[in-house]
SERO-4910 file (N, C-alpha, C, O; in steps of 0.05 Angstrom, whole numbers):
BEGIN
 pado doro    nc1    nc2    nc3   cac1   cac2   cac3    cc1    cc2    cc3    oc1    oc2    oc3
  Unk    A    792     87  -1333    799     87  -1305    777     74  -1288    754     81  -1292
  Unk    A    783     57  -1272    759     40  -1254    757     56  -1234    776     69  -1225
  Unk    A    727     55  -1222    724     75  -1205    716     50  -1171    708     27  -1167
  Unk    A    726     72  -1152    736     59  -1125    712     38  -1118    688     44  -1118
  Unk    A    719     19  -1114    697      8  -1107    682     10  -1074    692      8  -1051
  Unk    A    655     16  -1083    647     29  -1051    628      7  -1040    614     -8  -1054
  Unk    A    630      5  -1012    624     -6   -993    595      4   -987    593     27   -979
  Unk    A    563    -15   -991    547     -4   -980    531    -20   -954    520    -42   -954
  Unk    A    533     -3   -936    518    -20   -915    489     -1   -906    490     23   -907
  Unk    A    467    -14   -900    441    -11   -907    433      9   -880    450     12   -862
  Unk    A    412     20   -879    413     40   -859    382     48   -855    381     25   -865
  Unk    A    360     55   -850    350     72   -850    317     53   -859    294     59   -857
  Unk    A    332     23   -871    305      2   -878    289    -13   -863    296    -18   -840
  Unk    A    269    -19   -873    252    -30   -865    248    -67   -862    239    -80   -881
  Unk    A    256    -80   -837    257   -107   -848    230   -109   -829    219    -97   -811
  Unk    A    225   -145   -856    205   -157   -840    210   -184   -832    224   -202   -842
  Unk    A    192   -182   -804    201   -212   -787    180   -228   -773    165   -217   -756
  Unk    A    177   -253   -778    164   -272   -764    178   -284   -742    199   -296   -740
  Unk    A    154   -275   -721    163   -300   -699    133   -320   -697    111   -311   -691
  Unk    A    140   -352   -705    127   -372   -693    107   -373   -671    114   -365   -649
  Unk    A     84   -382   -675     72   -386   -638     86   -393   -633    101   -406   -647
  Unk    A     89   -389   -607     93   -398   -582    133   -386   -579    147   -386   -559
  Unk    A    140   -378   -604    158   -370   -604    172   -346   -595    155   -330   -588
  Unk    A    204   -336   -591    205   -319   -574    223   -297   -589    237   -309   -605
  Unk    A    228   -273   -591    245   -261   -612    258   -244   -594    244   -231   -578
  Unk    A    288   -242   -593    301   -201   -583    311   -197   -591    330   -209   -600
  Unk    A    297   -162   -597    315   -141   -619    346   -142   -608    351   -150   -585
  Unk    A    361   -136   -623    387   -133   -624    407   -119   -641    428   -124   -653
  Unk    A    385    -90   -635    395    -69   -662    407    -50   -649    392    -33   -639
  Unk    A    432    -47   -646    461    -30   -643    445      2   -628    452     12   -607
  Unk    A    425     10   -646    414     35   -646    384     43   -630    382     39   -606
  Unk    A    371     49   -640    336     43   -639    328     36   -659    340     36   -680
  Unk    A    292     21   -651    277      6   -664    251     14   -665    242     17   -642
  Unk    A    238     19   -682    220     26   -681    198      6   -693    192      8   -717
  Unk    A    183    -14   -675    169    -41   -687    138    -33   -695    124    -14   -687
  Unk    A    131    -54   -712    105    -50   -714     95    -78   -709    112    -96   -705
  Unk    A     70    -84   -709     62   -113   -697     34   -115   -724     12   -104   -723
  Unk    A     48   -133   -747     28   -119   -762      7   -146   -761    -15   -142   -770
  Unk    A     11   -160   -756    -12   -194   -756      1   -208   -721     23   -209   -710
  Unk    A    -28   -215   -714    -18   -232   -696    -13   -218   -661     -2   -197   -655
  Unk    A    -23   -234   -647    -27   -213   -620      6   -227   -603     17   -247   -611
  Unk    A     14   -215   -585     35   -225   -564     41   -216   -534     23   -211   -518
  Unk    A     67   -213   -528     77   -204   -504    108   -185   -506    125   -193   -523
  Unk    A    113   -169   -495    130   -157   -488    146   -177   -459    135   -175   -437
  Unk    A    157   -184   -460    166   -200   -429    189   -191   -421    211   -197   -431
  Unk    A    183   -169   -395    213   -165   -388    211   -180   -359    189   -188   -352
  Unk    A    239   -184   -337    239   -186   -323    225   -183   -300    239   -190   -282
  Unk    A    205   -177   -292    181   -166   -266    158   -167   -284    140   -180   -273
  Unk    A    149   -156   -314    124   -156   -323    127   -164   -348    147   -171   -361
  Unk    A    100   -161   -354    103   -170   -388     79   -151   -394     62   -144   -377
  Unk    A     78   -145   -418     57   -128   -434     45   -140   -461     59   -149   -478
  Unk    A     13   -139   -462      5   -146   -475     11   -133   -512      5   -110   -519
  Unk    A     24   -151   -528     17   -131   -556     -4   -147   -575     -6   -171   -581
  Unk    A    -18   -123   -584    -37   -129   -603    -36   -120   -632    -23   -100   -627
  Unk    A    -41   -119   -658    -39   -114   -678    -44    -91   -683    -66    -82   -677
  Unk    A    -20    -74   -696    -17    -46   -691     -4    -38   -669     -1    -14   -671
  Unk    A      4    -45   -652     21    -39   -629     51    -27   -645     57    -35   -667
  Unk    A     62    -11   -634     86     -2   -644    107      4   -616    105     19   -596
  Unk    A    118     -6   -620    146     -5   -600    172     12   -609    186      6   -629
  Unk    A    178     35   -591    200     41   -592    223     35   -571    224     46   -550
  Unk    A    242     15   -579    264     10   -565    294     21   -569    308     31   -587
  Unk    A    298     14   -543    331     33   -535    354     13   -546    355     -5   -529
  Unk    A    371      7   -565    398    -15   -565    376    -35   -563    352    -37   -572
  Unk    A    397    -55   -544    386    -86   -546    366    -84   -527    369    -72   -506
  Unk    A    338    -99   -536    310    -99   -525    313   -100   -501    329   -118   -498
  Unk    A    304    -85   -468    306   -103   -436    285   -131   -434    280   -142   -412
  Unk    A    276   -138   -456    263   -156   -454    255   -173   -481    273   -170   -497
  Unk    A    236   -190   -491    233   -209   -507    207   -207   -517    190   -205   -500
  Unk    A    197   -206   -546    176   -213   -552    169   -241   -551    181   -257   -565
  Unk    A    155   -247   -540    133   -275   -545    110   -272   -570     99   -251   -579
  Unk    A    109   -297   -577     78   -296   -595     60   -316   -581     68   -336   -570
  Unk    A     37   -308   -582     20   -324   -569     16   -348   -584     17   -349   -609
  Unk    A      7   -377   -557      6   -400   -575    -14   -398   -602    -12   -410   -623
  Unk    A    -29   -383   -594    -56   -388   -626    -43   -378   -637    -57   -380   -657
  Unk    A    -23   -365   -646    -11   -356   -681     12   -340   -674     16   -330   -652
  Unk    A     30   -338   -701     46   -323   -707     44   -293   -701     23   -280   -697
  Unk    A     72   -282   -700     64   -250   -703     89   -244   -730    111   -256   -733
  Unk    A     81   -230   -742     88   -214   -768     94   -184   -755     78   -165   -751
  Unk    A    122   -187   -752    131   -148   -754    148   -135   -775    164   -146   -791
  Unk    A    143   -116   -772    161    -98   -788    181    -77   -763    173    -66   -742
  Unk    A    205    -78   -772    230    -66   -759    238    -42   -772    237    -44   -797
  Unk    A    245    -23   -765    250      5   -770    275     12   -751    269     21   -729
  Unk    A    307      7   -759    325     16   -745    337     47   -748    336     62   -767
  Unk    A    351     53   -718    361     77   -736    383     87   -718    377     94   -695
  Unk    A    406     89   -726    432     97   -718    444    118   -718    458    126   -737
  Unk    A    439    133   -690    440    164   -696    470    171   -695    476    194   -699
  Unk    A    487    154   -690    515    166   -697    521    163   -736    540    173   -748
  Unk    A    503    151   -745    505    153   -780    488    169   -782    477    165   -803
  Unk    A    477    190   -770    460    216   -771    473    236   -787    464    253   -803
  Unk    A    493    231   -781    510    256   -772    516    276   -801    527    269   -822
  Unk    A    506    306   -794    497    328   -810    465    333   -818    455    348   -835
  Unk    A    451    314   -798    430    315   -810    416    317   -781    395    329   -784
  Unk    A    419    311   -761    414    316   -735    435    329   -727    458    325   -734
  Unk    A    424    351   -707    447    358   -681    464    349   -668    468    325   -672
  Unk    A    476    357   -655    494    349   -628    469    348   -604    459    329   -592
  Unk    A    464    376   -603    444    363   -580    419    341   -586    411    326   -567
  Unk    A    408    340   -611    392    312   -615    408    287   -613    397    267   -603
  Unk    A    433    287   -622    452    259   -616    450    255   -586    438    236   -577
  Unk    A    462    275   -568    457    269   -558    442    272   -527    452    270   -504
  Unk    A    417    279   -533    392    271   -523    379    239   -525    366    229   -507
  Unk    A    385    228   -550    379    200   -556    403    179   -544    403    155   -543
  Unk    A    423    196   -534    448    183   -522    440    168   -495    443    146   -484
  Unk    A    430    194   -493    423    198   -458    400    178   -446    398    163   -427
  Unk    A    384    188   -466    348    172   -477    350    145   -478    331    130   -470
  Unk    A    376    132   -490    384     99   -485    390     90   -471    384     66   -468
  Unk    A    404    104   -457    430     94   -423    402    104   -400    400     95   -377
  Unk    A    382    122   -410    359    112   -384    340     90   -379    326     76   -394
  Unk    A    346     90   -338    327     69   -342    298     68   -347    286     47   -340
  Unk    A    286     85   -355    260     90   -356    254     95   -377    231    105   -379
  Unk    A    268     92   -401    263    100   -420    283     77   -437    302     85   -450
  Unk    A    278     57   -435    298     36   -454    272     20   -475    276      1   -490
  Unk    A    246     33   -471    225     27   -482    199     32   -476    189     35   -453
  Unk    A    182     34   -507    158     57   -505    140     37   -520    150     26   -540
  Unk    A    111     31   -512     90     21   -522     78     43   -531     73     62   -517
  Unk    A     70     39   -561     53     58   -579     28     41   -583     30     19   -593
  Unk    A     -1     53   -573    -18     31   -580    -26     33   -604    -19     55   -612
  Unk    A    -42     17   -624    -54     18   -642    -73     46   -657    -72     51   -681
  Unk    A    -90     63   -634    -91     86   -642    -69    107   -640    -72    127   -654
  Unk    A    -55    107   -630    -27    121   -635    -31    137   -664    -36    126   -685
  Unk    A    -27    171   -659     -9    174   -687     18    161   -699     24    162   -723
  Unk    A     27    155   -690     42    144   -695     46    114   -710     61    107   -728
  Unk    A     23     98   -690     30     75   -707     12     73   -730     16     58   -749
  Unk    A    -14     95   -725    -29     89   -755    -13    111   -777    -17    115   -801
  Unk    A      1    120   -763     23    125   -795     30    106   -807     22    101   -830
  Unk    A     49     88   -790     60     70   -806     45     41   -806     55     19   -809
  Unk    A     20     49   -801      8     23   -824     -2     29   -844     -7     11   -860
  Unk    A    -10     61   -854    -17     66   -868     15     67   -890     10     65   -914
  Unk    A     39     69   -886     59     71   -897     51     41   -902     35     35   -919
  Unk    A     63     25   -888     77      3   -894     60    -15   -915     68    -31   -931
  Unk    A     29     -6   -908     13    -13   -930     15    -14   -964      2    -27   -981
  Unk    A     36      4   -964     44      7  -1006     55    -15  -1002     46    -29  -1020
  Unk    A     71    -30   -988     98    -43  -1001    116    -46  -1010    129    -66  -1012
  Unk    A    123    -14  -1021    147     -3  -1023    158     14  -1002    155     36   -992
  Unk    A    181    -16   -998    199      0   -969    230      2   -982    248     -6   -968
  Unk    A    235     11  -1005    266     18  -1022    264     48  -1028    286     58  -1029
  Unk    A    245     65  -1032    246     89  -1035    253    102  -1014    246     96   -992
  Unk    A    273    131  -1023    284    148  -1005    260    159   -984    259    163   -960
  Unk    A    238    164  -1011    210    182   -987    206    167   -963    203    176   -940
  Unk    A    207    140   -971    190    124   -964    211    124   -935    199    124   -914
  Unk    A    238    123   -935    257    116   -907    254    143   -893    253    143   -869
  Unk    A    252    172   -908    250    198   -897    225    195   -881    228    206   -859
  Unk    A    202    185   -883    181    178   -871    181    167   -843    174    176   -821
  Unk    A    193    142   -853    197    132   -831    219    148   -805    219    150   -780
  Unk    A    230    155   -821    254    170   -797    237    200   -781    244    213   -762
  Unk    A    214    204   -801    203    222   -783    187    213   -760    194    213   -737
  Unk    A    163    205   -771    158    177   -755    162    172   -721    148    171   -701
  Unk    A    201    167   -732    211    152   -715    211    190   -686    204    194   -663
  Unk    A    220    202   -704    233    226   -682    194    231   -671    193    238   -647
  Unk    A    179    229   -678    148    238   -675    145    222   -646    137    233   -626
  Unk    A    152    196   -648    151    181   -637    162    187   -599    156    174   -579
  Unk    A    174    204   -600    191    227   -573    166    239   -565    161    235   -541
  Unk    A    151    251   -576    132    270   -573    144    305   -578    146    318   -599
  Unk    A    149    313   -550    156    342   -548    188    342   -539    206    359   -542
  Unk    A    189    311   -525    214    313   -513    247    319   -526    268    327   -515
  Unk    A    239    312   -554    271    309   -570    277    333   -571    300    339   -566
  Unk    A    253    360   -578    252    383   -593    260    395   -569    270    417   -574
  Unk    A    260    391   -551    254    409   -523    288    410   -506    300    427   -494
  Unk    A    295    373   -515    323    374   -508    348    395   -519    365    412   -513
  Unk    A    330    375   -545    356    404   -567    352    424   -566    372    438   -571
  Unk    A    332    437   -561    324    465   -558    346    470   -532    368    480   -538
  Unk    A    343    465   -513    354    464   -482    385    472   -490    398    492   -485
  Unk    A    394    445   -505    424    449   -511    439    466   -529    463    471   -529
  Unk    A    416    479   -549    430    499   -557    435    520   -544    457    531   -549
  Unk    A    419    533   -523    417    550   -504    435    548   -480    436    564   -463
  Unk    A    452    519   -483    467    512   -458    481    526   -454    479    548   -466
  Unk    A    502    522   -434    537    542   -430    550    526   -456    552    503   -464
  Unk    A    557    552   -464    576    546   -489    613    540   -484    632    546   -498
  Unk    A    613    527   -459    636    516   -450    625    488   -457    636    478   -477
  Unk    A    609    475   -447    599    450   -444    585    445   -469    583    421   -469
  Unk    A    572    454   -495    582    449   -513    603    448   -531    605    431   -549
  Unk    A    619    464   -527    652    466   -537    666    444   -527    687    437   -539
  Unk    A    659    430   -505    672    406   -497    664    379   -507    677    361   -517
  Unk    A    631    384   -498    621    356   -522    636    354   -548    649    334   -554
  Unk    A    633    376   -561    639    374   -593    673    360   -592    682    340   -603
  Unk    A    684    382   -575    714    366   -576    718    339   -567    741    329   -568
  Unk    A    698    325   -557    704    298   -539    688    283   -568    695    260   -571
  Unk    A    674    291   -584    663    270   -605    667    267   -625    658    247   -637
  Unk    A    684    293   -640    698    305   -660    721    281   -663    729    277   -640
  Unk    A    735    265   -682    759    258   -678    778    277   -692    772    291   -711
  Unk    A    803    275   -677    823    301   -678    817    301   -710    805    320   -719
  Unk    A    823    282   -724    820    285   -752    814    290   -762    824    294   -784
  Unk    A    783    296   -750    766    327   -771    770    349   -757    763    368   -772
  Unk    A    777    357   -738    780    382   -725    795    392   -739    793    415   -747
  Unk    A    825    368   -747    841    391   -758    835    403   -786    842    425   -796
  Unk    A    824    390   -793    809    399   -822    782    416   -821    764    420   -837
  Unk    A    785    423   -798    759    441   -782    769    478   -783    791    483   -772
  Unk    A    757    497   -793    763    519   -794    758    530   -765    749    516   -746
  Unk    A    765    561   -762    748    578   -730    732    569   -733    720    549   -725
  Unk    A    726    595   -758    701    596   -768    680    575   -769    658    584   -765
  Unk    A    682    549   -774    665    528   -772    657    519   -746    635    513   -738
  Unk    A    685    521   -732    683    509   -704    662    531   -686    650    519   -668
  Unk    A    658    553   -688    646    575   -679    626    572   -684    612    580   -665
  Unk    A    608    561   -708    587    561   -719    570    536   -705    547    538   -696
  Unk    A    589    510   -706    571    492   -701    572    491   -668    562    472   -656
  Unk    A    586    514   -652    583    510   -624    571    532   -620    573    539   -596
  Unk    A    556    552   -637    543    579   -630    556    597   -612    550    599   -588
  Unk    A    577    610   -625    590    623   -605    603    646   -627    606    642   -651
  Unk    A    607    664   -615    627    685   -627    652    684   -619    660    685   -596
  Unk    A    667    683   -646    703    682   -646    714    680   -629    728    661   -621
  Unk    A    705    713   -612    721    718   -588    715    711   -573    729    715   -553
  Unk    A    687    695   -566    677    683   -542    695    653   -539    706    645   -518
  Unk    A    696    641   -568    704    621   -561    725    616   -566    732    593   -567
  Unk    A    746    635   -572    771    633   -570    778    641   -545    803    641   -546
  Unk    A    771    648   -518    773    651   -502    769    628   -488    787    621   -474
  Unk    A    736    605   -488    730    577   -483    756    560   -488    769    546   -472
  Unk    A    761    563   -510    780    541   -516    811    551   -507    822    534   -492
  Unk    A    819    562   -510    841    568   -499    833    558   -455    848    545   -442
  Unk    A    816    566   -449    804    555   -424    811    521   -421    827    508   -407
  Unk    A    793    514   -441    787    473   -440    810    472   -448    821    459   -431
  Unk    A    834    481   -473    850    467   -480    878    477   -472    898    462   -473
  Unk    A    878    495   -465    907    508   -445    917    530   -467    931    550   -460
  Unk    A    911    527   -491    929    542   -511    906    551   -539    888    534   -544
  Unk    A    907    567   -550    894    583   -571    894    553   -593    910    535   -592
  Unk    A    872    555   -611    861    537   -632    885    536   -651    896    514   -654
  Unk    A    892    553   -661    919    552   -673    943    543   -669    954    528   -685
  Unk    A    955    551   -645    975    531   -636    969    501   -630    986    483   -631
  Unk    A    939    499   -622    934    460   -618    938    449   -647    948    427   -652
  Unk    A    931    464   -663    925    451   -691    949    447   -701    957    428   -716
  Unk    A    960    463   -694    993    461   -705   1006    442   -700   1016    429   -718
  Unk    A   1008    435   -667   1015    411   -648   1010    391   -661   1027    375   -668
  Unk    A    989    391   -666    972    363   -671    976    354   -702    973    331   -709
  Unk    A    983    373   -718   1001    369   -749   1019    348   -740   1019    323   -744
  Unk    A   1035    364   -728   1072    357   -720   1072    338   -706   1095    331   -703
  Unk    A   1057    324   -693   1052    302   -671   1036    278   -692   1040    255   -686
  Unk    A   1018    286   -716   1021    270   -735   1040    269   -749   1044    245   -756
  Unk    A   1061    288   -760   1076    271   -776   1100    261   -770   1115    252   -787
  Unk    A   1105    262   -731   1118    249   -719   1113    217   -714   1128    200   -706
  Unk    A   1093    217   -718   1075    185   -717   1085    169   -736   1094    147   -733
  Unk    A   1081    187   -765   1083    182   -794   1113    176   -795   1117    153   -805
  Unk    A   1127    185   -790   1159    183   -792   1162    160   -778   1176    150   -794
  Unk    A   1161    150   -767   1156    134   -734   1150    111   -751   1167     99   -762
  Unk    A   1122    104   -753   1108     89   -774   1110     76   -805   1108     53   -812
  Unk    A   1114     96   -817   1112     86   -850   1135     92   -859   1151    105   -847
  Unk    A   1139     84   -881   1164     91   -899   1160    111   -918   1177    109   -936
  Unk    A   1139    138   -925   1134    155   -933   1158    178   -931   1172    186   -912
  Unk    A   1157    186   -963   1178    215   -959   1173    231   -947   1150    236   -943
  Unk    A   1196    250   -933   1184    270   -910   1179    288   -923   1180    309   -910
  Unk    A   1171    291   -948   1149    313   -966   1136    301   -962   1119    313   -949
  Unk    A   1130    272   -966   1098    264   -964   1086    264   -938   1061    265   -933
  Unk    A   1108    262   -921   1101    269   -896   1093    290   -882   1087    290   -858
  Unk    A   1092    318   -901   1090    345   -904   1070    347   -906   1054    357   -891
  Unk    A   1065    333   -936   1039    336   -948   1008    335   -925    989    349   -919
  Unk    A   1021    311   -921    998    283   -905    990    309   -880    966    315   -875
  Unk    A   1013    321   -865   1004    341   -842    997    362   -844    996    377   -825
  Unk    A    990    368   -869    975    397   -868    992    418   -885    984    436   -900
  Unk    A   1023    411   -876   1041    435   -891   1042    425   -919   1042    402   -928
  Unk    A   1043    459   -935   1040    463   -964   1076    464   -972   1085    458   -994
  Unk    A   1090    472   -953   1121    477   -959   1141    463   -947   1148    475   -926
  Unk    A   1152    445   -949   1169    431   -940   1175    444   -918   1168    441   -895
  Unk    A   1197    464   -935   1227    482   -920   1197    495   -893   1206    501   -870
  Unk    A   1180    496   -896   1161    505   -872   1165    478   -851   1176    479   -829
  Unk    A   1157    462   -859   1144    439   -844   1179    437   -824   1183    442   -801
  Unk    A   1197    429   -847   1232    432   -827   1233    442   -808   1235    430   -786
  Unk    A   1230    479   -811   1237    494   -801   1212    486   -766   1218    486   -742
  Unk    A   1192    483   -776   1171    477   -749   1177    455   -736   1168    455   -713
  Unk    A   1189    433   -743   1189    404   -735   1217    416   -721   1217    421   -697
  Unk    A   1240    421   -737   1263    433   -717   1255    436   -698   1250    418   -682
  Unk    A   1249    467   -693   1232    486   -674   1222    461   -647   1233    454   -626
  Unk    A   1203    456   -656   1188    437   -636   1201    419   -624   1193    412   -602
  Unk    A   1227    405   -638   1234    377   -630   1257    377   -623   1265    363   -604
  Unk    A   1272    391   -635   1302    403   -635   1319    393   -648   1343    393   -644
  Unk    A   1303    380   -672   1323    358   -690   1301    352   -715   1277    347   -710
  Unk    A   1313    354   -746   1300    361   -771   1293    329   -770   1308    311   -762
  Unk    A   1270    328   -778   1254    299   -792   1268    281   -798   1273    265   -780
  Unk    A   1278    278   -820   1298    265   -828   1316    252   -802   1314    227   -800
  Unk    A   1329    262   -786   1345    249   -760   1328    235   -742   1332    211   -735
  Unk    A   1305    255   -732   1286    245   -713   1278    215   -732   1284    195   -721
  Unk    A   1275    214   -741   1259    189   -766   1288    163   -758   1284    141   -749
  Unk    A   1318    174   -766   1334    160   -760   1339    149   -730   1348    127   -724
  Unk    A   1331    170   -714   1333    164   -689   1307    133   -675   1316    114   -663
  Unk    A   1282    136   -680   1263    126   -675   1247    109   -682   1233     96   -667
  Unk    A   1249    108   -716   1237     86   -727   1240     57   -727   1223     40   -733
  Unk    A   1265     53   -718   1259     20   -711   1261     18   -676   1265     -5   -667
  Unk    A   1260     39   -657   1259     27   -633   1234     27   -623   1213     28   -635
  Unk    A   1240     23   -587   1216     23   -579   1190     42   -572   1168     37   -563
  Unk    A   1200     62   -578   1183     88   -592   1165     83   -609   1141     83   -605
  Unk    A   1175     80   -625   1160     69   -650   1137     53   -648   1115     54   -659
  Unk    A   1151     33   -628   1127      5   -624   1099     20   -605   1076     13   -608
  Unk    A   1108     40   -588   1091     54   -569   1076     80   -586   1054     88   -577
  Unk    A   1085     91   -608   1064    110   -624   1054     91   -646   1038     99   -663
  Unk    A   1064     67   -647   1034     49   -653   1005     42   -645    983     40   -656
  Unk    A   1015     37   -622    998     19   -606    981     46   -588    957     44   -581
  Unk    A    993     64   -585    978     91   -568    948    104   -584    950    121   -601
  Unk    A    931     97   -578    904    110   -587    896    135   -570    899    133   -545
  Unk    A    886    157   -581    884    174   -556    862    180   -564    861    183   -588
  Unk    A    837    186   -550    816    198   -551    809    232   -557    819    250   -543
  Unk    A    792    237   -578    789    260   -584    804    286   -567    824    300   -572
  Unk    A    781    287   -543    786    307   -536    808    308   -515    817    329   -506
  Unk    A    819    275   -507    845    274   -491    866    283   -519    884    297   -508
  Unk    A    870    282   -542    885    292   -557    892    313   -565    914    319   -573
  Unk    A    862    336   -560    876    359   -564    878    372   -529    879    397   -528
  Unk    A    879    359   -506    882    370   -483    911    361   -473    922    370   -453
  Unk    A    919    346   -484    946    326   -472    967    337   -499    964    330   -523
  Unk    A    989    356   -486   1014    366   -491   1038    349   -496   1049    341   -475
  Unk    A   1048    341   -518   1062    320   -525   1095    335   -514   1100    359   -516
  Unk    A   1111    317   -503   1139    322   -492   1147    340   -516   1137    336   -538
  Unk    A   1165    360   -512   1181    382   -533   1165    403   -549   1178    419   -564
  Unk    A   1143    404   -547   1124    423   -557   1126    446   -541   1125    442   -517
  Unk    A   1129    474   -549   1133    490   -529   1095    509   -540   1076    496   -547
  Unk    A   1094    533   -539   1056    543   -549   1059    564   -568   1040    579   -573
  Unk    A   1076    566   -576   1087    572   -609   1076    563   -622   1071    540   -614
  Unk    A   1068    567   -642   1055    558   -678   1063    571   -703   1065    595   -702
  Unk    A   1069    560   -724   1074    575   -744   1052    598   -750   1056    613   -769
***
């Protein structure tokens, strides 16, 4: 049996880059950057100033650079790049560390940080980058510490903050970043845990943000997939059972009835080649507009 073939895209490495005297370079990394300046003196040049960099300088930047490295005419500069994409974090950072670094990018005062040469920080990573081995796992775990060191007190202090927040306004983040797709494959119990809350606290929140108890959304949101599905594909309406969560057909019937007022099979006859159809294609709905927005014929019943 051949096994799936998997897709790898790189994450967490270390590249190295020359810019030319007199030449000019901008980062253009999706995420943050964490530079080092390891040969060769330059400039930081933004709009109103420019800053001197010298060997060992370490820069932490927000997304795309607000400004341009220069190299000075007498020589080249030699860096090393350290990216890191905190939405591919994910289980290994917080919600409130996501997003604190969210926030930490979209400011203007903070879209970039000069680390000088004595820096802990940057004589870490010359003392790292010094092996030459930048493929080892230690070696990227390093750097990613590194990188969070690089905040000082501020990252620890955010997340600290947000776990302690109103547990309405984390219950909302989570639902606005969550796509419905894992929610529904999301237990209470889980959902309770990763928003720090007790059952009954937050079955009370959510029934608040979402109009109706966790159970009946989840249910909704089955039946509103495999109304899509019917709509969409040419899949059996067992498989269309399957695909939404229900283990029993004669269950899934009896709820799709219930809700719609007409068994799968008809609704499917009724809708699949009109313009319905063309419109639960083309409709994307956002997380948390999906589980707050009540689809026509749903009444707050759940199996």
């Amino acid at each position: 049996m051949m096994k799936p073939e998997r897709i790898y895209e790189p994450h967490l490495t270390v590249r190295e880059f020359s810019v030319p005297p007199g030449g000019e370079w901008k980062p253009r990394s999706p995420g943050w950057s964490l530079i080092r300046i390891e040969q060769g003196t330059g400039y930081f040049l933004q709009p109103q100033s420019s800053l001197e960099l010298e060997t060992g300088t370490a820069l932490l930047l927000a997304g795309p650079a607000p400004g341009t490295i220069r190299a000075s005419q007498l020589g080249g500069l030699s860096l090393y790049i350290f990216s890191v994409i905190p939405a591919r974090l994910t289980g290994l950072i917080t919600l409130g560390e996501q997003d604190f670094l969210e926030q930490a990018a979209s400011r203007k005062d903070f879209p970039l940080r000069i680390l000088p040469p004595d820096n802990p920080v940057a004589l870490k990573m010359r003392e790292l980058c010094a092996g030459g081995n930048f493929s080892g796992l230690l070696f990227r775990l390093r750097l990613l510490q590194f990188f969070v060191e690089a905040f000082g007190n501020e990252l620890e202090q955010a997340a600290s903050h947000w776990e302690t927040a109103d547990a309405r306004e984390r219950l909302r983040v989570l639902l606005e970043r969550t796509p419905s797709a894992e929610l529904l494959e999301m237990s209470f119990g889980e959902l309770a845990r990763q928003t720090h809350c007790t059952s009954r606290h937050l079955s009370r929140l959510f029934s608040e943000l979402v109009g109706m108890s966790f159970r009946d959304k989840r249910a909704e949101l089955r039946l509103t997939r495999a109304r899509d599905l019917l709509a969409t594909s040419r899949s059996k309406v067992v498989e269309v059972a399957l695909e939404s969560g229900y283990k029993s057909l004669s269950l899934f019937n009896l709820m799709f009835t219930r809700h719609f007022g007409t068994s799968p099979g008809r609704w499917r006859q009724k809708h699949q080649n009109n313009g319905e159809s063309k419109g639960l294609r083309s409709k994307r709905v956002q997380p948390f507009a999906a589980w707050k927005e009540r689809p026509a014929g749903f009444s707050s019943q759940a199996a």
